[in-house]
N, C-alpha and C positions, 0 to 999 in steps of 0.2 A: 390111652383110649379107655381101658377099664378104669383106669382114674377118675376121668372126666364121667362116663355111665355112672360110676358108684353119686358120684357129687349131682349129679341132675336126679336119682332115683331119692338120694336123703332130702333133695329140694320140697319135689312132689312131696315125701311122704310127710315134711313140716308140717309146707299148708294143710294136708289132709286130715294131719292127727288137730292140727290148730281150729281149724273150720269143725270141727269135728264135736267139741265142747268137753272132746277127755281130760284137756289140760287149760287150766287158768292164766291169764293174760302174764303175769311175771315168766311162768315156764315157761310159753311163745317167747315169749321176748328172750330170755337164757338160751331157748333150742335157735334162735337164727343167731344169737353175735356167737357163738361156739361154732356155727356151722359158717359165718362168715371169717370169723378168726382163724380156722384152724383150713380151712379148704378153697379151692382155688371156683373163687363164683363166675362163672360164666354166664349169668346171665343176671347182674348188678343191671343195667339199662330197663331190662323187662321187670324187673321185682320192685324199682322204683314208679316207675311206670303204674304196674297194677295196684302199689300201698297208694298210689295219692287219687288213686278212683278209688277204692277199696275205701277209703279213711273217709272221703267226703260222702261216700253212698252209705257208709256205715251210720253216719251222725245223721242222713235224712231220713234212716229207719228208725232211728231214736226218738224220732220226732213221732212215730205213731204210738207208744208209749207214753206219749206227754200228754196231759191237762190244760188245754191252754190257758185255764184262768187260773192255774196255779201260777203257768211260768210269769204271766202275766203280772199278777203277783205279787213272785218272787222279785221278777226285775223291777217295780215299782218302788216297792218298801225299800230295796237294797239300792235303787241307782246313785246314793251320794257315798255311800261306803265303796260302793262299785267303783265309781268314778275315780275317788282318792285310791283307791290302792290299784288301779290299772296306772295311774298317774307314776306315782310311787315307785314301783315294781319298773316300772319303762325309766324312769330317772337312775334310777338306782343301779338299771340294768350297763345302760349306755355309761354309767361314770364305773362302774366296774369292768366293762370292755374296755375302759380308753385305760385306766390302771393296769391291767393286765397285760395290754398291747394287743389285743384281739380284733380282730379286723372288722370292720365296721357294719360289713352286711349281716357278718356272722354273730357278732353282737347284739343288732337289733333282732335277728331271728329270734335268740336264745330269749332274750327281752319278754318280745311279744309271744312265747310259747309260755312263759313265768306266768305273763301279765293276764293273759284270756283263758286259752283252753289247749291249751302246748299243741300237739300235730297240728290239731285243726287248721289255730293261726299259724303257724309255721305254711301250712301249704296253700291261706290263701293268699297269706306277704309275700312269699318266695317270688312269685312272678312281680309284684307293685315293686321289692328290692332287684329285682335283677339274678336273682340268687344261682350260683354253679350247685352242679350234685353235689359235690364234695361238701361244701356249705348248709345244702339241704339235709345231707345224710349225715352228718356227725351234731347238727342241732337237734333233726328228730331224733335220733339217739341218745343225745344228752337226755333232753325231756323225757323219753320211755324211760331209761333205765332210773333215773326220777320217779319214777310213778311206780315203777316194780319197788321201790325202797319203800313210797309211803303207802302202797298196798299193803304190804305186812308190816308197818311200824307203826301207821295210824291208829288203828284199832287200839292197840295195849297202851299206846299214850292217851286216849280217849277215857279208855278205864282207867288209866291209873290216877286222873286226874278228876274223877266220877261227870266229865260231862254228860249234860242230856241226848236222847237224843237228833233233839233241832241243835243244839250248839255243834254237836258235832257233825252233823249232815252241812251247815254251816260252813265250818271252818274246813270241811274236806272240799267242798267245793270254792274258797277259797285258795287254800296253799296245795292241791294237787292241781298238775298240769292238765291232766286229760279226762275227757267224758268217762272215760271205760273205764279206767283205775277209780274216780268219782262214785259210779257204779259198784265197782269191787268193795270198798274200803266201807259203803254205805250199807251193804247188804249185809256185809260181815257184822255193824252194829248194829240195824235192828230197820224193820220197815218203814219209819218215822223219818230216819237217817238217811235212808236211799230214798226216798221221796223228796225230802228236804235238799237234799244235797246234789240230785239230778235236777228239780225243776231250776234250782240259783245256777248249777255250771250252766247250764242251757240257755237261760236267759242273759247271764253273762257272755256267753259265745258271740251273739247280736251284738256286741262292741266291735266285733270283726268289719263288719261292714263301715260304720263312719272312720275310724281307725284303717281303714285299706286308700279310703279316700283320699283323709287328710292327710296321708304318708305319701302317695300321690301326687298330691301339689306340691307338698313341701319339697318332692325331690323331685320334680319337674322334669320326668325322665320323657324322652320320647315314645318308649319303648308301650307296645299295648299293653293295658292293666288289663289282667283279667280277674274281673272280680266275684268274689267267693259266692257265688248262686246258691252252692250248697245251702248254707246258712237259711235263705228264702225259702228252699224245697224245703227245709226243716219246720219253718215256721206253716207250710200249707200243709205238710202231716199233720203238724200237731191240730190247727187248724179241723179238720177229718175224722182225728181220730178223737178230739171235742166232742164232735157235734154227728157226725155220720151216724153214729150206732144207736142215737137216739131218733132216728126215721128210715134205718134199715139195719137192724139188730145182729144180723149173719156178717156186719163186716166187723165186727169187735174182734172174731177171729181170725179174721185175716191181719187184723191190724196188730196183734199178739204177735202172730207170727212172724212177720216184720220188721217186729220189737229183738226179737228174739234174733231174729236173722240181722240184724245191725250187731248185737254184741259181740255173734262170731264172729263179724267182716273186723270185728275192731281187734278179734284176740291173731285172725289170720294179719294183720296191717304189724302187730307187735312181730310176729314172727319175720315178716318181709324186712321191715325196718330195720331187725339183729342181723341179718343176711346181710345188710348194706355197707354193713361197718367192718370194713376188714381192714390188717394190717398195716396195706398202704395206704390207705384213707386217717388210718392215726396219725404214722409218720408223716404225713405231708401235714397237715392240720395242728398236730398238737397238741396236748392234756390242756391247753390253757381256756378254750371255750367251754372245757366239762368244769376247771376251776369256779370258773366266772358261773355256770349255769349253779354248781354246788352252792355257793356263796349267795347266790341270790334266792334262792330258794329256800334256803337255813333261815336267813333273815325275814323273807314273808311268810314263812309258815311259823317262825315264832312271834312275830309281830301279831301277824292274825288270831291266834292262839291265846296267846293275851289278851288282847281287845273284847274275844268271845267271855274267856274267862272271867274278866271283869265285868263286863254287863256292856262296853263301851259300842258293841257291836252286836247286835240280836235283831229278830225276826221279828 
């Protein structure tokens, strides 16, 4: 009984310290898989439940942060590079699943988490695939604990390499899975970089939509598609937080605020998501879709990386 109390009080105090902005999105994500790995979660159902609201409300507050004629833009200039390497990343993904023997739903999650904008897409395919928790929660885990790695490793290969910095706001929003790590990795190089590198993930996110579709017909499931609305609500902040403050000036700060309250929802979603991943959720599962997620992701972030460095891919 004092077991179970001690474990529901370090619950609470996760979220609390995560929502909180004391600690950055890698240490959320460190403090739930230690508090999922080492302690008995009683309330896995409920913590998955609130990350996949959490995650999708998080990214439509991002959206009041955004410029819509930047993102605009961004997904302009980029939509044929976009196209090729969502292509890419998705091929690449599925022939490394079937190599590995990785089950097929679990594959394409990992895939479309590579390919887009990792949770995001993860939680608006989950339902268009049919996907079980156990599938859901060891993909979005793959992809976070991905983004905790290129959260602190991006930056120093950026320097060591003297990208600018649009190539590197660029390339992080290419080969990182998620908004919020996007966000992290762009801040830490410079205001140019987090600008650059938030309006291209954002704009790429928008592939989530015809991509939920086409996966849709293809698997001709009977089953309801529930399709990613978030994404839309994202586009009518951004939409607001364009144009609103230019004909009533008091809502720039609210729409700040907003801004601000999405990247905690996203550092509290890292901490729920570490929570999810326990023991028995490995052993039934297996190192083999973190293989597959490693592998594919080694490969588009040094491809991409290249391509910037040489000039084959720019803004």
């Amino acid at each position: 009984m004092l077991e179970s109390m001690s474990a529901r009080n370090l619950f609470y105090i996760g979220i609390i310290v995560s929502a909180s902005g004391l600690i950055g999105p890698p240490f959320a994500l460190a403090a739930g898989l230690v508090f999922g790995l080492t302690t008995v979660h009683h309330f896995h159902v409920e913590s998955r439940q609130l990350s996949k609201f959490l995650l999708q409300a998080a990214v439509v507050c991002l959206g009041f942060g955004m410029n819509l004629q930047e993102v605009v833009h961004a997904g302009r200039s980029g939509f044929l590079y976009t196209a090729i390497s969502i292509t890419f990343a998705l091929s690449l993904g599925v022939l490394l699943g079937k190599m590995l023997k990785v089950g097929k739903t679990q594959s394409l999650l990992i895939s479309f988490g590579t390919a887009i904008c990792g949770g995001s897409a993860i939680a608006a395919m989950g339902p268009v695939l049919e996907a079980n928790e156990e599938e859901m929660a060891v993909s979005m885990g793959t992809v976070f604990v991905l983004n905790s790695v290129a959260l602190l490793l991006f930056p120093f290969i950026g320097l060591a390499m003297h990208l600018s910095q649009t190539q590197f706001g660029l390339w992080a929003a290419l080969a990182i899975h998620d908004t919020s790590s996007v966000v992290g990795a762009g801040a830490k190089y410079g205001a140019t970089a987090l600008a650059v590198g938030t309006t291209v993930k954002l704009a790429r996110a928008l592939w989530i939509v015809p991509l939920a579709i086409a996966t849709a017909m293809l698997k001709k499931s009977k089953a309801k598609v529930h399709w990613p609305w978030f994404i839309l609500y994202f586009c009518a902040a951004a939409v607001l937080a364009s144009y609103a403050p230019r004909y009533v000036p008091q809502t720039a700060g609210l729409f700040a605020a907003l801004n601000k309250l999405g990247r905690s929802g996203l550092t509290v979603v890292l901490f729920l998501i570490g929570t999810g991943i326990t023991r028995s959720t490995l052993r039934e599962v297996g190192v083999r879709p973190l293989v597959q997620g490693v592998a594919l992701w080694v490969v588009v972030a040094s491809l991409s990386l290249w391509a910037i460095h040489v000039g084959w891919i720019a803004l």
